[in-house]
TIPAFI-941365 format. One line per 8 residues: number of its first residue (from 1); for each residue x, y, z of C-alpha. Coordinates in Angstrom, 2 decimals. Example, Ala and Ser with C-alpha at 12.3 -4.5 7.8 and 13.67 -1.06 7.14 Angstrom:
1) 12.30:-4.50:7.80; 13.67:-1.06:7.14
END
This chain:
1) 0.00:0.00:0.00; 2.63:2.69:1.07; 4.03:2.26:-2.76; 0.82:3.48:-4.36; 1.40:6.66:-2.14; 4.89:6.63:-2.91; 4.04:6.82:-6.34; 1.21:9.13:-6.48
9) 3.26:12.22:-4.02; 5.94:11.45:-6.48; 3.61:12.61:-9.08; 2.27:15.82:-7.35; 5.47:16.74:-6.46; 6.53:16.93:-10.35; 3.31:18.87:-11.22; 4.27:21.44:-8.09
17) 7.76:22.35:-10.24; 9.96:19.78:-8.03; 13.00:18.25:-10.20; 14.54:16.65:-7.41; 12.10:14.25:-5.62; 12.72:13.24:-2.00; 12.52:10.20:-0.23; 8.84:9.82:0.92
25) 8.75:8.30:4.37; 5.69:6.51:5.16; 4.63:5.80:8.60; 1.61:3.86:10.25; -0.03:6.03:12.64; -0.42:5.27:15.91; -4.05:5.56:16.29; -7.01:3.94:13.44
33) -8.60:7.52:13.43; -5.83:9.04:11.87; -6.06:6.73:9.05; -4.00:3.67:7.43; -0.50:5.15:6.32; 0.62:8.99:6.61; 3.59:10.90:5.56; 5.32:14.36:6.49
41) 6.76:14.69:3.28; 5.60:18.46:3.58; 7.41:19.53:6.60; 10.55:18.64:4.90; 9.33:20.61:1.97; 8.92:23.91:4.08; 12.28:25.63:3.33; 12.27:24.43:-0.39
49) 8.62:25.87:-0.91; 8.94:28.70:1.84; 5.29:27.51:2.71; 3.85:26.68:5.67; 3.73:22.47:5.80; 0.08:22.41:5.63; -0.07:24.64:2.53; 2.28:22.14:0.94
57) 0.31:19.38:1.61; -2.99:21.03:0.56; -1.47:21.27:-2.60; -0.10:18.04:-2.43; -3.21:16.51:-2.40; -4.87:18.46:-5.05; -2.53:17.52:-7.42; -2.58:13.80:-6.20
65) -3.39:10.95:-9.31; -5.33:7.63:-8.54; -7.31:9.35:-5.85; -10.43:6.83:-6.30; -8.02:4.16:-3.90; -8.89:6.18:-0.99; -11.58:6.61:1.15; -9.94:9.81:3.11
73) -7.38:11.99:2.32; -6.85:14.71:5.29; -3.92:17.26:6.60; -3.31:16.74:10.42; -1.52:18.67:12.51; 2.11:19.81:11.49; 1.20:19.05:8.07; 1.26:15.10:8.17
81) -0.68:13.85:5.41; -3.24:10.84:6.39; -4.19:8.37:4.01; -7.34:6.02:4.43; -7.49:3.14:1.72; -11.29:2.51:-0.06; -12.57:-0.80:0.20; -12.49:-1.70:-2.94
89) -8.71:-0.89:-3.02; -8.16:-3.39:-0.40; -10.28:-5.96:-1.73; -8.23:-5.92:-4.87; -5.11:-5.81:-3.90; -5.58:-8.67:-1.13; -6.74:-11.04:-4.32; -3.71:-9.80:-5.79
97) -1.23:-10.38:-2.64; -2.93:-14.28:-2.41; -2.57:-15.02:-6.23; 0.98:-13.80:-6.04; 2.30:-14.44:-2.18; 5.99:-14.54:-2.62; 6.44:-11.67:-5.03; 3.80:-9.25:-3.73
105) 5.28:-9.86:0.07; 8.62:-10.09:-0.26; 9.61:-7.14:-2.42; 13.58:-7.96:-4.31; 14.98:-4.40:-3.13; 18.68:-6.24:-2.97; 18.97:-6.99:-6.12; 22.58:-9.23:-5.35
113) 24.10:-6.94:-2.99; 26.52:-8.66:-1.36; 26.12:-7.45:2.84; 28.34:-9.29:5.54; 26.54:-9.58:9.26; 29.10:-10.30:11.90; 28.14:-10.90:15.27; 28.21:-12.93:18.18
121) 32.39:-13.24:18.04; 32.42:-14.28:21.72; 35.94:-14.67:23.08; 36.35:-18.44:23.67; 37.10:-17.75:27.14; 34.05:-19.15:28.57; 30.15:-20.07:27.76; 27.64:-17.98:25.96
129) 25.84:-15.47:27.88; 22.59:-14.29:27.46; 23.79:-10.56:25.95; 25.60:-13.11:22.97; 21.86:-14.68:22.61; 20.13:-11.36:22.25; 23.12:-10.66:19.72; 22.47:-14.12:17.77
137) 18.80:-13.67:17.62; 19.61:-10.31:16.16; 22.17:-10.89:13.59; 20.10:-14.37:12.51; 16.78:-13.07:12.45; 18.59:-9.52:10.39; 20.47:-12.03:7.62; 17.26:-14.41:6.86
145) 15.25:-10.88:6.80; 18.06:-9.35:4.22; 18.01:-12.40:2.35; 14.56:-12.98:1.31; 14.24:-9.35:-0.12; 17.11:-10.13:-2.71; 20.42:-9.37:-0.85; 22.99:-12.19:-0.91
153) 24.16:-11.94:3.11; 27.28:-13.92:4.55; 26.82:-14.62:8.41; 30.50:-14.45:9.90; 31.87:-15.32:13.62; 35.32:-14.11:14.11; 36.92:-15.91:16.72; 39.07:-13.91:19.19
161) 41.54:-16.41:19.59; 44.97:-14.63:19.85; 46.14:-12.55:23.09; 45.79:-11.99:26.38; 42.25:-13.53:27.08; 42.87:-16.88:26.13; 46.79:-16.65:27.37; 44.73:-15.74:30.75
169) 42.18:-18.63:30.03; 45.00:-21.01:29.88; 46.45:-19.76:32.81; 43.23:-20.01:34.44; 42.92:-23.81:33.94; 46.49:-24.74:34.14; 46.01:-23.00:37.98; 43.16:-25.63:38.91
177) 44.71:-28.22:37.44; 47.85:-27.60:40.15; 45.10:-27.29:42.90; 43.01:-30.16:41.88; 46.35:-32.06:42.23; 46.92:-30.82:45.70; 49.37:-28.53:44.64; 49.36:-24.52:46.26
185) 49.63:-23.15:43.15; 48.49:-19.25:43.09; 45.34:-18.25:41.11; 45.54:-15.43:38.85; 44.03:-12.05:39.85; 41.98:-11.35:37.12; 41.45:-14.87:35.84; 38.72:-16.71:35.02
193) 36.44:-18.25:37.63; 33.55:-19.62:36.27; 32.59:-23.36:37.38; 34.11:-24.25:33.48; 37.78:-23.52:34.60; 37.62:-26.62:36.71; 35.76:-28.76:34.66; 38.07:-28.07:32.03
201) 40.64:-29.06:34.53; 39.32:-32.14:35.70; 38.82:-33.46:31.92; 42.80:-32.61:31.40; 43.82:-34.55:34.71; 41.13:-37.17:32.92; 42.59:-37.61:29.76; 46.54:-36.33:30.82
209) 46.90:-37.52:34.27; 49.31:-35.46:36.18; 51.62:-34.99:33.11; 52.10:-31.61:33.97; 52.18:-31.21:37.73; 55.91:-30.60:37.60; 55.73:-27.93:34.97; 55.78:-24.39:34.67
217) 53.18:-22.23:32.71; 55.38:-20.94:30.09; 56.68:-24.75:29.23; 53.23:-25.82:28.45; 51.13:-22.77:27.63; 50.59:-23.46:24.32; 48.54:-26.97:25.35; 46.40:-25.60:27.88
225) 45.64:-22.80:26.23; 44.83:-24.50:23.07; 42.74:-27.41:24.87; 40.83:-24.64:26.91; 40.17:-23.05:23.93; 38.98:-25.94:21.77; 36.28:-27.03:24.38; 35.17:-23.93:24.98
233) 34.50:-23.04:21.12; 32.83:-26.18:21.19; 30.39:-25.61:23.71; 29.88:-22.41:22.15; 29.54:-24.58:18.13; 27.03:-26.44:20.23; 25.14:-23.74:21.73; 24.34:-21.90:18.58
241) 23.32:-25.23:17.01; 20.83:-25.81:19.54; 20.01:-22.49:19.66; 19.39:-22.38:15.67; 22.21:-20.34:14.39; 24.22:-21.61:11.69; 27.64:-19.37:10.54; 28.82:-18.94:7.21
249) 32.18:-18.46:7.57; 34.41:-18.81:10.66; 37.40:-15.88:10.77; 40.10:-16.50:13.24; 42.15:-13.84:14.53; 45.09:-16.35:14.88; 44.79:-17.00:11.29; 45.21:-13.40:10.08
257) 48.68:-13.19:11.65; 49.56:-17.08:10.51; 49.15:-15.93:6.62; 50.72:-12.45:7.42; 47.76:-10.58:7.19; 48.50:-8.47:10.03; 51.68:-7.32:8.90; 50.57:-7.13:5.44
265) 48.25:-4.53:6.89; 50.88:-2.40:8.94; 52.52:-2.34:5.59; 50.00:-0.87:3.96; 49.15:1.59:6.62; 53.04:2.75:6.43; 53.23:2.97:2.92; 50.05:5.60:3.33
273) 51.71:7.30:5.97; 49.09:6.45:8.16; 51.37:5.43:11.07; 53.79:6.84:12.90; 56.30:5.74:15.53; 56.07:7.88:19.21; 57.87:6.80:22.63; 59.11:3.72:21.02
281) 55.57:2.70:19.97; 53.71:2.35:16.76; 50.80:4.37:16.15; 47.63:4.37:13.66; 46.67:8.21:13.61; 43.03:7.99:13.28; 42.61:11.34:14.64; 43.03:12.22:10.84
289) 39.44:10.54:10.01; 37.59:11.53:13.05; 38.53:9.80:16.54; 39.16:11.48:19.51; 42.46:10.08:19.67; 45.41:8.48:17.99; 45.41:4.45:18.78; 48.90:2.27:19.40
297) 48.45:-0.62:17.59; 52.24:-2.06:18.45; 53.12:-0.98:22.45; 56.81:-0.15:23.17; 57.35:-3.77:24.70; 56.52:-5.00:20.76; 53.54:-6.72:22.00; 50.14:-6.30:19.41
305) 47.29:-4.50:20.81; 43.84:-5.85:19.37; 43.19:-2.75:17.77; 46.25:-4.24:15.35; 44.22:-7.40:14.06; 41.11:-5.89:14.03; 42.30:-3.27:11.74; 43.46:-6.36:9.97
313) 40.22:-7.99:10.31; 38.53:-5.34:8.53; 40.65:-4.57:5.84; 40.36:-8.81:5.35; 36.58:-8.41:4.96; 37.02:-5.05:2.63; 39.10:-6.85:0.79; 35.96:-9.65:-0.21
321) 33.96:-6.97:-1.96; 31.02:-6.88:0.23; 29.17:-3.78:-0.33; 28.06:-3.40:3.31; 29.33:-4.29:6.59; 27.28:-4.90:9.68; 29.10:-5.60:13.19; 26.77:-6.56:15.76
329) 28.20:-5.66:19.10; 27.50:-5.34:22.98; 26.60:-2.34:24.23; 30.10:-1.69:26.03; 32.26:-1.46:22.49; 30.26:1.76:22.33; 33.92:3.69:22.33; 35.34:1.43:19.68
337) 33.04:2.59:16.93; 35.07:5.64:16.53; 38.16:4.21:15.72; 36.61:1.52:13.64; 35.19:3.43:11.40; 38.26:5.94:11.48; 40.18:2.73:10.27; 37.17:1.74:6.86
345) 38.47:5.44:5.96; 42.00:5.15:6.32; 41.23:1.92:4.24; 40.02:3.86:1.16; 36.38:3.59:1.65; 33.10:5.47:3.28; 32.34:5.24:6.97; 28.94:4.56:5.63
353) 29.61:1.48:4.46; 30.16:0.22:7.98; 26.70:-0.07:10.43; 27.56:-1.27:13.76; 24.53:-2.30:16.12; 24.83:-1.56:19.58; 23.27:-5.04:21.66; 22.19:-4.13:25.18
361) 22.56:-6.61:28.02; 19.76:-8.73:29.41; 18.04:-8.69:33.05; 16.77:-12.10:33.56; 14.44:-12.20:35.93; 12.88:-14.54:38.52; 10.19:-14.23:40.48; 9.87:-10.46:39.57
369) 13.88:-10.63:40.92; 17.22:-10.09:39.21; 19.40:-12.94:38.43; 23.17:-11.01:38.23; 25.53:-12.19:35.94; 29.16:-11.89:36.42; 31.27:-14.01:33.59; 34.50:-13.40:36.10
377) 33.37:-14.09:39.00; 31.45:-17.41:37.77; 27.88:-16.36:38.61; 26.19:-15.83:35.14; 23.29:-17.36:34.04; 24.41:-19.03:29.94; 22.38:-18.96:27.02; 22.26:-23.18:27.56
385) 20.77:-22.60:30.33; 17.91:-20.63:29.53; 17.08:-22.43:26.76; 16.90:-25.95:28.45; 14.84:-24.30:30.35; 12.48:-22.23:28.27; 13.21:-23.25:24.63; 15.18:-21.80:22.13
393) 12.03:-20.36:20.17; 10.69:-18.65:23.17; 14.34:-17.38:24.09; 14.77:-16.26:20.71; 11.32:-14.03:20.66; 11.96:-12.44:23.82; 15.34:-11.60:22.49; 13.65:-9.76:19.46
401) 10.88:-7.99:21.53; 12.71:-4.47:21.67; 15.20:-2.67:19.95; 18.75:-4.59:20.18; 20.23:-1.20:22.00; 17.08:-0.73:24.38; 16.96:-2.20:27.78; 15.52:-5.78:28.11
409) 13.99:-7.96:30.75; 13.55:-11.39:30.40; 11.27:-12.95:32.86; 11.24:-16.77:33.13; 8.19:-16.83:34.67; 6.35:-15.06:32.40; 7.46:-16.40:29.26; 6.40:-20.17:30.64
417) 2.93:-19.66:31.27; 1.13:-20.50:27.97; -1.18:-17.22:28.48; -1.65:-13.73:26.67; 1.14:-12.89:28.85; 3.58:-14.74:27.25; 3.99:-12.87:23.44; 5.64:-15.79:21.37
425) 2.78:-18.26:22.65; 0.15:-15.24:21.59; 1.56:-15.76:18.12; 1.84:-19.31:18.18; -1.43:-20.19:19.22; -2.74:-17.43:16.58; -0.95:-19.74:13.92; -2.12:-23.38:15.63
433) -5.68:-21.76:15.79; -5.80:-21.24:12.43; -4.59:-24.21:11.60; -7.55:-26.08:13.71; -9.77:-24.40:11.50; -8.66:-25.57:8.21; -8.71:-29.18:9.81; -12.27:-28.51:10.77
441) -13.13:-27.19:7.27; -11.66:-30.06:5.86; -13.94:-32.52:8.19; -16.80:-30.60:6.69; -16.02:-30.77:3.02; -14.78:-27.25:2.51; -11.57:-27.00:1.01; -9.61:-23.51:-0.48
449) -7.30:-24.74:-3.01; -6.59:-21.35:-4.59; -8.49:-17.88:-5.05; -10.07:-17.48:-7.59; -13.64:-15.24:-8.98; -15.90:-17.68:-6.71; -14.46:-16.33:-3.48; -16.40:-12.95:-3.00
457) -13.97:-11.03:-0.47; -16.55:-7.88:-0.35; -18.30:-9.98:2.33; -15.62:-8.92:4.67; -16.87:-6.68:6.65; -16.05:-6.62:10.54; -13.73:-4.00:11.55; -11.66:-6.85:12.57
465) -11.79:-8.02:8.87; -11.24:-5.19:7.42; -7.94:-4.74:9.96; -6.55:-8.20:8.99; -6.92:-7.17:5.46; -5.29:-3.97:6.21; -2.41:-5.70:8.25; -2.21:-8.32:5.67
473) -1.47:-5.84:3.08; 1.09:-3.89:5.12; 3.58:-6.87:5.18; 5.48:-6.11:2.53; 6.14:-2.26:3.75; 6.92:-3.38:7.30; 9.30:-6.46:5.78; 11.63:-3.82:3.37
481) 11.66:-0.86:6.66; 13.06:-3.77:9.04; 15.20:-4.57:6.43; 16.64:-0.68:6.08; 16.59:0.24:9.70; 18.33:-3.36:10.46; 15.65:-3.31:13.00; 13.99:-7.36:12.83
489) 11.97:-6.51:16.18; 9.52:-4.73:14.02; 8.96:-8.13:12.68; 7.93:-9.32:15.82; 5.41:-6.51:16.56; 3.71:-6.92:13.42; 3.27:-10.50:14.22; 2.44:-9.88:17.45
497) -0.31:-7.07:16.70; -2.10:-9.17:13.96; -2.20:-12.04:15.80; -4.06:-10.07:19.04; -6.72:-8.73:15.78; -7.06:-11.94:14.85; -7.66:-13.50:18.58; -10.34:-10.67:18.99
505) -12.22:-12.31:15.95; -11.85:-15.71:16.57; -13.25:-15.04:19.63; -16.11:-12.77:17.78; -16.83:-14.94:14.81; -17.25:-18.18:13.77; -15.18:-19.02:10.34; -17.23:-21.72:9.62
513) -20.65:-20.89:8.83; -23.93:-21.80:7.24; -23.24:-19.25:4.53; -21.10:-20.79:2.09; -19.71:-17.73:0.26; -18.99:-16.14:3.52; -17.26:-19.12:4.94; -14.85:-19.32:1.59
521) -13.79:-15.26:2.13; -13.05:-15.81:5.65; -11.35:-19.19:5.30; -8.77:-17.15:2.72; -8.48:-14.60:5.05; -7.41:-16.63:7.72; -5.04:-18.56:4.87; -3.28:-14.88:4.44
529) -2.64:-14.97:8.05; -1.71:-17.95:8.49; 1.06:-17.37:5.63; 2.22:-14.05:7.09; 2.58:-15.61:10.82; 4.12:-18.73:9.15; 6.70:-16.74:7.14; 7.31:-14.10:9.97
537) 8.37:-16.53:12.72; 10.04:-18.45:9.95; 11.84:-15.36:9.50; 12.57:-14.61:13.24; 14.05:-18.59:13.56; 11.41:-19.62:15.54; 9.02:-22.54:14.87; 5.13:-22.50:13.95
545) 3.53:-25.15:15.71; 0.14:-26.43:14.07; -0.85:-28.05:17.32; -0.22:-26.89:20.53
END
């Protein structure tokens, strides 16, 4: 619907004198009085016009073509123009939407472009939390989105597995290995202490014995850092897989020093004069594109900082022609985005072609009551756990319930009781019900195969009807602005709001009635919703159940 008044403001706009057309946003409103879509095309027309917004869009909307598809065309306040849709507009262009279901819904606005979504990239240093789930859910549910609307996506992990961390992992395990042995071996400060340490531990003394009781760290670093590192990445392989997340590609860190990268990269940045040597140290100066600050990247000791590889990182993923990046991050690498996109500059190419998304952490809750999570000091709640205990599709929903960078409380409780309350089993039990009533059809003989002239749609008439239609209809616009914003939660609102419509009418009417013509327009209405919900969950990763 919101390209027919794309198209027609488009128009106006070129009768009113206007060579260079903007882009028209179109918004739903937030209340059914103001009408179906609306735009405020004309307050952004004010200075260009030197007319008061209303003026603009009284003139707008004399000039507008194809005015028979609405009902209502009105100015509100500001100068927001509010478009209500006729009937017979809908009516046609829902037969239309259910001959034609993939290419009316899913509009091809990729065309090939090649985008990369990275996210997750947990240091192997210990389980998945639930901040990495809310950042899976994200980046999965944002790639399948991309994807179906004609842009070819690659879904990447890149695996912190060089440095510090997983030196201090080793050292972390290789300590509780000495004092499993009854040896009073010091534990480091700042290591690791989740309950994983020692079970990593107690598999080496397992497998190894006490092979190493009489050696030092630095002899055998390199195997308990490597075995740490293995299991851990394999609970985390594990994890995902359970949790429905499948990666395209795999980028080590250690890799991009084994073939050189890294230094291939310094090069590169030296030859550009984009480095420069202070105190003994070795520094990118990314003041020159914007930071705050210039950033070591080799410290006077000649040890790497991790600004080095991912600089190297990046310029590896430039370098595989993908028109846009996307990093999906936690909320605390808030800082780094400066310097990151400081670095796609240096590199030769816009900052715009980098998006980073900001993922908040998550306050589980129990019992209306905070569960803290502290990954040093063992007492986190993991992603395994929550979804043994709730499931991965209801983990998954809550996950996608609110803006990645908003705040976000997930309350076991709530999310178990199979009740209004809980919003993925609201949309679930919208799909299962629908399905129930095709099966009941069926055991009475009435079967929709396809649309065609015998269904008569103008019988649908509720306001709930007419809603569903409406919703229905809006798929495609609310599919291509979660796709632009990178925003899949507005997925999961849409399915959540039509499903509540369509609970209010199932409860209201029966589907099934003595009137045969009426019963074959509602039965393909309810077969448009039951494609939408089945595609949108589909979308989101999460299951649609036909029984529950």
């Amino acid at each position: 619907m919101d390209d027919i008044i794309v198209f027609s403001i488009t128009e106006s706009l070129k009768k009113m004198g206007l060579k260079d057309i903007p882009y028209v946003e179109i918004e739903v409103p937030p209340h059914d009085h103001m009408g179906d879509l609306s735009t405020p095309i004309a307050m952004s027309l004010a200075k260009i016009f030197k007319k008061p917004p209303i003026k603009i869009a009284e003139e707008i909307i004399g000039l507008l073509p194809n005015k028979s598809v609405f009902s209502k065309i009105e100015v509100a306040g500001g100068g927001f123009i509010n478009f209500s849709f006729s009937k017979d507009f809908l009516v046609e262009s829902f037969k239309s939407i259910l001959l034609k279901r993939d290419k009316v819904l899913f509009r091809n606005i990729g065309s090939g472009k090649k985008i990369q979504i990275e996210f997750i990239s947990a240091n192997p240093t210990g389980p998945l939390h639930l901040g990495h789930g809310r950042g899976g859910a994200t980046g999965n549910a944002l790639a399948n989105i991309l994807r179906v609307l004609g842009f070819e996506v690659e879904k990447e992990y890149y695996i912190n597995d060089a440095g510090r961390q997983v030196r201090l992992l080793g050292l972390s395990v290789f300590a509780k290995y000495k004092q499993i042995l009854g040896v009073d071996y010091p534990f480091p400060i700042d290591g690791y202490r989740g309950y994983y340490v020692e079970d990593i531990a107690k598999k080496i003394i397992k497998d190894f014995g006490s092979r190493y009781i009489e050696k030092s760290f630095d002899e055998v670093s390199d195997f308990f850092i490597d075995y740490s590192y293995n299991i851990v990445m394999d609970w985390i392989r594990e994890d995902l897989k359970d949790f429905g997340i499948m990666f395209d590609t795999w980028q080590s860190e250690r890799e991009l020093y084994r073939t050189h990268l890294v230094e291939e990269t310094i090069q590169y940045l030296k030859n550009n004069n984009l480095v420069y040597e202070k105190d003994g140290a070795l520094w990118f100066e990314s003041t020159r594109f914007g930071d705050d600050k210039d950033r070591v990247m080799i410290k006077s000791d000649g040890e790497y900082t991790y600004f080095t590889s991912d600089i190297a990182y990046h310029k590896n993923k430039l370098d595989r022609n993908f028109d846009v990046l996307i990093n999906i991050w936690g909320a605390d690498h808030h800082g780094y985005i400066s310097r990151i996109k400081a670095v796609i500059e240096a590199l030769g190419y816009s900052k715009e072609k980098l998006h980073i998304l900001l993922v908040q952490m998550v306050t589980l809750l129990r019992k209306g009551r905070p569960v803290q999570m502290s990954k040093r000091s063992g007492e986190f709640i993991t992603l395994r756990e929550v979804i043994n205990e709730v499931g991965p599709d209801i983990t998954k929903f809550i996950f996608l319930t609110r803006r990645p960078d908003s705040q976000l409380e997930f309350d076991l409780d709530v999310v178990k009781a199979q009740s209004s309350e809980n919003p993925v089993f609201y949309v679930q039990y919208a799909y299962a019900r629908i399905n129930s009533i095709f099966v009941f059809a069926e055991e009475k003989g009435i079967k929709i195969d396809n649309v065609n002239d015998d269904i008569d749609f103008n019988m649908l008439n509720s306001d709930e009807e007419l809603k569903m239609m409406k919703k229905i209809l809006l798929f495609p616009m609310i599919m291509v602005k979660a796709a632009r914003t990178y925003e899949p939660h507005r997925i999961t609102f849409y399915l959540q709001e039509i499903s509540s419509i369509f609970h209010s009418y199932y409860n209201k009417f029966r589907v099934i009635t003595d009137d045969v013509k009426l019963t074959k327009a509602r039965l393909a209405l309810c077969d448009a919703i039951r494609f939408v919900l089945e595609e949108g969950l589909r979308l989101l990763g999460i299951n649609a159940p036909e029984r529950m």
